[in-house]
C-alpha positions in Angstrom: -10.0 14.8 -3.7 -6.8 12.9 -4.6 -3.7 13.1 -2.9 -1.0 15.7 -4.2 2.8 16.3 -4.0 3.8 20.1 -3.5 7.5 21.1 -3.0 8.2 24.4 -2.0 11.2 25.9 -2.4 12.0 27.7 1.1 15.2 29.9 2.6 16.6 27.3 5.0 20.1 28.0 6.0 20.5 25.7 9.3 18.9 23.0 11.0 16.8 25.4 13.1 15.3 27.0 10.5 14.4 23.3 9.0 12.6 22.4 11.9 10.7 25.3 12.1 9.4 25.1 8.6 8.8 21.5 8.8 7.1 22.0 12.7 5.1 24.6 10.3 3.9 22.7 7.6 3.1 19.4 9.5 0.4 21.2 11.4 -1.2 22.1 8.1 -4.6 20.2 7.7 -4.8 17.7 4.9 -0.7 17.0 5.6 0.4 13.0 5.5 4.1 13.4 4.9 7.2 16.1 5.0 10.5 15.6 3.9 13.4 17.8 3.0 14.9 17.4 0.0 16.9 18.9 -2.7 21.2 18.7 -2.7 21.5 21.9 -0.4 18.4 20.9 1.7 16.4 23.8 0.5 12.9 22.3 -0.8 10.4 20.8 1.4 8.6 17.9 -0.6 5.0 18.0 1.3 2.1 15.2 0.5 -1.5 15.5 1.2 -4.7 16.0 0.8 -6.9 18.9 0.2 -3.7 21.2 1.1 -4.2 25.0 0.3 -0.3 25.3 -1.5 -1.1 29.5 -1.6 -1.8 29.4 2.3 1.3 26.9 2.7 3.5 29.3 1.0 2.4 32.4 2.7 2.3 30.9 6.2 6.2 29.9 5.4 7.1 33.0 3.9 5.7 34.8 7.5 7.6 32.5 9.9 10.2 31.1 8.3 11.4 33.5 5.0 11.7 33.3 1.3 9.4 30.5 -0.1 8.6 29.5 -3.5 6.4 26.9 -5.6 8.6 24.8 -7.5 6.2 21.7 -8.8 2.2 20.5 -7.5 1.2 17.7 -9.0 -0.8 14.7 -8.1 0.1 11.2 -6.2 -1.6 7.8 -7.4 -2.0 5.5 -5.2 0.0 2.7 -5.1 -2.1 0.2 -3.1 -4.9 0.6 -5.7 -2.2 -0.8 -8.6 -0.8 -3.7 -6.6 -4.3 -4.9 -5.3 -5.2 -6.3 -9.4 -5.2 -10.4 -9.0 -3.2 -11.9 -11.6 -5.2 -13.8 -13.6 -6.2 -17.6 -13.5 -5.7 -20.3 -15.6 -8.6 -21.0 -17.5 -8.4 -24.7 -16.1 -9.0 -26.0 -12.7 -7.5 -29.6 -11.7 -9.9 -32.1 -11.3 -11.0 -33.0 -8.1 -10.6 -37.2 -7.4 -12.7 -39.7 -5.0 -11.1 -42.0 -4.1 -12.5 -44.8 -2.4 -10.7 -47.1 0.3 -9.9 -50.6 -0.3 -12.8 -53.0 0.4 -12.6 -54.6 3.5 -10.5 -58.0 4.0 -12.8 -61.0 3.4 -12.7 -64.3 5.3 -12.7 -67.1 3.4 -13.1 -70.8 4.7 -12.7 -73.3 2.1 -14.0 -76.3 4.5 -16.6 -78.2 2.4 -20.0 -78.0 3.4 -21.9 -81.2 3.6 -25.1 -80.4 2.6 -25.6 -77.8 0.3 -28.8 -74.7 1.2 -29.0 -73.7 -2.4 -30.8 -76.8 -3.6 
């Protein structure tokens, strides 16, 4: 199941009446979030998963009075979207040895008097 955004339109004329219906639909298996929304604070915006909306609705028309469905729809994920890599060059910078400087040399310009070679 995928994840769905209900908002209910519900009879909420004071802040006691809010927290019941939110206290209400928070218990509600499957519920993530609830807000309040809406410019006279009169629609609950609920997301979850696997939510009955029909149960929702009658449970909030019991307890807390007039309730109605105003949108359902489905929630994508955001996470999923922002987890894509962006892609690579098709290049990749070459990778360089490099070796030390050879070690310091003595050098004793004496002349030999005899010579080994011959």
């Amino acid at each position: 199941m995928s994840k769905q955004k209900i908002v209910i339109n519900v009879n909420m004329p004071c802040a006691k009446s809010r927290s019941k219906a939110m206290e209400l639909v928070a218990k509600v298996t499957g519920v993530s979030s609830v807000g309040v929304t809406g410019d006279s604070k009169d629609r609950l915006e609920v997301i979850g998963e696997g939510v009955d909306t029909v149960c929702l609705v009658t449970c909030l028309r019991k307890k807390v009075g007039r309730a109605n469905i105003v949108l359902v729809e489905e929630v994508k994920d955001k996470k999923k979207e922002e987890k894509k890599r962006p892609e690579l060059p098709n290049w990749c910078p070459g990778y360089y040895y490099h070796h030390p400087p050879p070690a310091g040399m003595v050098v004793c310009e004496e002349p030999s008097s005899y010579c080994h070679i011959m």
